[in-house]
N, C-alpha and C positions, 0 to 999 in steps of 0.2 A: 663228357658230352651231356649225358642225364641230368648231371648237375648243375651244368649251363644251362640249357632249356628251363630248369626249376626256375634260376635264380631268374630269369627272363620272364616266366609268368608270374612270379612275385612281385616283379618291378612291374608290370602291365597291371597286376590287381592291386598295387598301389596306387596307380595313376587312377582306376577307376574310381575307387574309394575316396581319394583326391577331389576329384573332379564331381563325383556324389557331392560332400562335404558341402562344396562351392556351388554347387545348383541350390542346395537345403539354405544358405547363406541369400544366395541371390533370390530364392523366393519371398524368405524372409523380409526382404529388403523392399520386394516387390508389395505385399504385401498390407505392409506397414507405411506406406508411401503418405498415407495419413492420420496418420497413429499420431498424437503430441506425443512428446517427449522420444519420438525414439528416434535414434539417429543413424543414419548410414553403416554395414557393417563391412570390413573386407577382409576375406580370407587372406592369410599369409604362409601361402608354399615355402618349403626347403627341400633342398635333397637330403635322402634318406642314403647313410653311408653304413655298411657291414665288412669289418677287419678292412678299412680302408677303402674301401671298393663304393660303388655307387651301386643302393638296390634300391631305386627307386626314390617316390616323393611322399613325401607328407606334411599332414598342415599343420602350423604351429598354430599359436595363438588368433582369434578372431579378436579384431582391432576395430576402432571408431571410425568414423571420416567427421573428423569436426572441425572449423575453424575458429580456432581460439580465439580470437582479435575480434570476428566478427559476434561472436559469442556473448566476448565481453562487452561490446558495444550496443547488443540487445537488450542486454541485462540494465544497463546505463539507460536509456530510451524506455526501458519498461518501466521503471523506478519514479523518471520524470511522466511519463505518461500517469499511471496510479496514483502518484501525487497532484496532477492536476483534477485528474478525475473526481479525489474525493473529498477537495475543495469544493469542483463545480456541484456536486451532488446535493451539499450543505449550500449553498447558492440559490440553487435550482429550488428546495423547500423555502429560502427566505423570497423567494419569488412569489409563491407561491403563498406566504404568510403575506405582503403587502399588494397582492393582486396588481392588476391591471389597472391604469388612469380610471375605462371607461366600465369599470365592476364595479355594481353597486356597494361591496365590502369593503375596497380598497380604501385605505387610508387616504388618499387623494381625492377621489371623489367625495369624503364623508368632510374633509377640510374645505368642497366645494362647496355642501352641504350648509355648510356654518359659514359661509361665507354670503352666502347668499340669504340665509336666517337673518344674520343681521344685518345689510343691505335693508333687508322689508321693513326690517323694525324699523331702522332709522328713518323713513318713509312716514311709520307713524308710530310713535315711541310710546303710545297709550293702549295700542292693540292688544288685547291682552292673548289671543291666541299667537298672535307674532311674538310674545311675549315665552310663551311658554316654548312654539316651536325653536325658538332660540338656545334655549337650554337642554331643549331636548339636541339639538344638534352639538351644542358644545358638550353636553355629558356622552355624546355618541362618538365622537374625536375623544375624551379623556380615556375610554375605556377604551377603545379602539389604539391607543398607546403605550395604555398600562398592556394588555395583551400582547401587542407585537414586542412589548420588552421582555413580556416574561417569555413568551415564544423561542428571541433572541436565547433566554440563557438556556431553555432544557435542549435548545441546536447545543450550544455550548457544553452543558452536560452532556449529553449524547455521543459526542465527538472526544471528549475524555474516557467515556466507559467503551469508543470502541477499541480505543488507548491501549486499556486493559485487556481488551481481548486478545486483540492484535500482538500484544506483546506474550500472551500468554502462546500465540500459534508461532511467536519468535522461538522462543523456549522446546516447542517440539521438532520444531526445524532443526535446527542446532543441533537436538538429541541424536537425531535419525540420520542426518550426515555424518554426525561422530563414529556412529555404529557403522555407517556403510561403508568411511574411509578404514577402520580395521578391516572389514570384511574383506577389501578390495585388496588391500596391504597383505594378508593371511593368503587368500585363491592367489592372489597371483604368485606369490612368494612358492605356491604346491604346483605351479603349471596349471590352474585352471583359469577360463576366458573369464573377464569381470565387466566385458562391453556393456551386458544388459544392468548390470549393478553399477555400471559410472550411468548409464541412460536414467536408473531412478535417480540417482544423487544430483546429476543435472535439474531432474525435475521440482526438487526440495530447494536446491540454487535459487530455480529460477523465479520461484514462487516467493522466497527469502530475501530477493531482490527489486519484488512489487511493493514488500514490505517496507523495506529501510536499503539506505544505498551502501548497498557491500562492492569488497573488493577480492578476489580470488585467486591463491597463487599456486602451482605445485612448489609440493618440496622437494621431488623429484628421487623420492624415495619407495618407492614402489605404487606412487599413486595416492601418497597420501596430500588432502588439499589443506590449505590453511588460508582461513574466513576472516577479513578485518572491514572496518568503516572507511567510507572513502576520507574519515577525519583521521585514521590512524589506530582507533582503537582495535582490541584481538576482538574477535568473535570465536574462534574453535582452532587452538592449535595443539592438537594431541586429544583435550577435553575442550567442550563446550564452557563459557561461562553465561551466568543465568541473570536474565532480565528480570527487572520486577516495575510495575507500576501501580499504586493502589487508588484506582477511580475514587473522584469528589463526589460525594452521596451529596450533596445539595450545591448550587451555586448561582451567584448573580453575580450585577455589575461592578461589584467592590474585588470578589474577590479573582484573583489570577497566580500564575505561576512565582513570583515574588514575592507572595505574600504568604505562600506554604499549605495556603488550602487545598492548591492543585499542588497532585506531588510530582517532581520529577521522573525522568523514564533513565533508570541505573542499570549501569554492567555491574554487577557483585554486588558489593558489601551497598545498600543506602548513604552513601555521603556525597558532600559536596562533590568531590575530585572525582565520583563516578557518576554525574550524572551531565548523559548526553543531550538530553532536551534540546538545546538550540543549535547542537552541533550537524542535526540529521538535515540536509537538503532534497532528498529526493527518497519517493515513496508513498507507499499511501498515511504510514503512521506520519509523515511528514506535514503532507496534505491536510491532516487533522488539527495539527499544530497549529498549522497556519490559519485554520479556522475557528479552532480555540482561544488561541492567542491574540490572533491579532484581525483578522476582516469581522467576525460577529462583533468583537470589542468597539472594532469604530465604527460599525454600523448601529450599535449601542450609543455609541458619543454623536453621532448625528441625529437620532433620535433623541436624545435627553436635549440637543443644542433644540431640535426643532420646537418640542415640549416648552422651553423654557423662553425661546421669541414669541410663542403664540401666546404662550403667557402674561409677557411683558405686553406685545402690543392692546390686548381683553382687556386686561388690567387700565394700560393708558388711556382707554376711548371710553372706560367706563366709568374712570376720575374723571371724566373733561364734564359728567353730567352730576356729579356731585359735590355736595361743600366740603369734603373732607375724603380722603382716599379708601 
């Protein structure tokens, strides 16, 4: 009978210890309700059995509450978001370089400038201060072209070296996930909870997915995840492999990715067969690409086309007044 009573307040001071566990959990939870990265936690009760018999409850492991699907679809959405972003960013500065119509710096109003210069002249084509403001306006449009091009490429350089950075925070991402899917693999393999140790690895994910557009799978081996490109390539399976990108110390309008001055963005070894460059869609190293490569380029080629009509027409109205061109 004594021995019943025991094993009766054993199982009652389990339940309480129980149910402790699950309030410390629930605070937890409360708590953090705006904490980034950290995600829903839920205790998981068992019954506690002794030579068969039921003595009680206790908690096993503390578990996620997360929705993969919808997880994975954030991570997708933030990738395209960051890449638009750090197109518009590069944008938003060449705004900024060719001003407003009604700015007295804007390229537009300086080509008003000279349009109107010679307008006067032609009025009276012996005026010698018409004569001069003429010039003074056309040398304030040539400079004001040569500037917005060279502007154009240190955008262009800028957006390469932050290439290199970006790929260099590739490379620690990758590390720190490597090491945390062992850790996770090891606690859990000894019965210890890894909830707060998947909430960092989430957060390295997520951040690794503003980057470059990955894709994330379990192996369903105790937690461990394996990292690839939404084009296919590995990024971390077992081991990370290492990015490298080595930023163009000078660059203009000649040169580009094809031509070897800009160097490509490589999984391993530098060669051909590993270099992802055009295969990346979404992201922000994406977003740089695409402003690297190709919107500053034809904002380049519209500039050099504009250069080269304002040229021809100068040139044609200023044959029309002499014997020879």
């Amino acid at each position: 009978m004594s021995s019943d009573l025991t094993q009766a307040l054993r199982s009652a001071h389990s339940g309480l210890i129980a149910n402790q566990q699950a309030l410390d959990v629930i605070a937890r939870n409360v708590s953090n309700a705006n904490t980034p990265g950290y995600s829903r936690k839920i205790i998981n009760l068992e019954q506690r059995t002794l030579a068969g018999f039921g003595a009680g409850v206790q908690s096993a492991a503390v578990t996620r509450h997360v929705d993969q699907g919808l997880l994975a679809n954030l991570r997708l959405e933030s990738g395209r978001q960051q890449a638009s972003t750090a197109t518009s960013d590069i944008l938003a500065r060449v705004q900024d370089l060719f001003g407003k119509p009604e700015s007295d710096t804007s390229l537009a109003h300086k080509l008003v400038d000279l349009q109107a210069a010679v307008e006067s002249l032609a009025l009276s084509p012996q005026d010698v201060l018409g004569q001069q403001a003429m010039v003074a306006a056309g040398r304030d449009v040539a400079v004001s072209l040569q500037q917005s091009s060279a502007t154009l490429q240190n955008l262009r350089r800028e957006a390469d070296g932050l290439i290199g950075d970006r790929v260099h925070e590739i490379n620690g991402l990758l590390g720190s996930v490597s090491e945390l899917n062992d850790t996770i693999v090891r606690n859990r393999a000894i019965g210890q909870s890894v909830a707060d140790l998947e909430d960092t690895r989430e957060l390295k994910l997520d951040r690794l997915a503003q980057l470059i557009d990955i894709r994330v799978a379990d192996r369903g081996t105790g937690g461990d995840l394996v990292v690839f490109t939404a084009g296919g390539r590995t990024l971390l399976d077992g081991t990370a492999v290492t990015f490298s990108h080595a930023p163009a110390s000078n660059v203009n309008a000649s040169v580009d990715l094809a031509s070897g001055v800009i160097d490509g963005i490589f999984i391993g070894e530098p060669a051909a067969a590993n270099d992802i460059t055009n295969e990346l869609r979404d992201g922000e190293i994406a977003g740089l690409i695409e402003a690297r490569d190709r919107t500053l380029p034809n904002l380049q080629s519209t500039l050099d086309e504009l250069a080269v009509q304002l040229r021809g027409e100068v040139n044609a109205v200023h044959n029309q007044g002499t014997g020879f061109p």
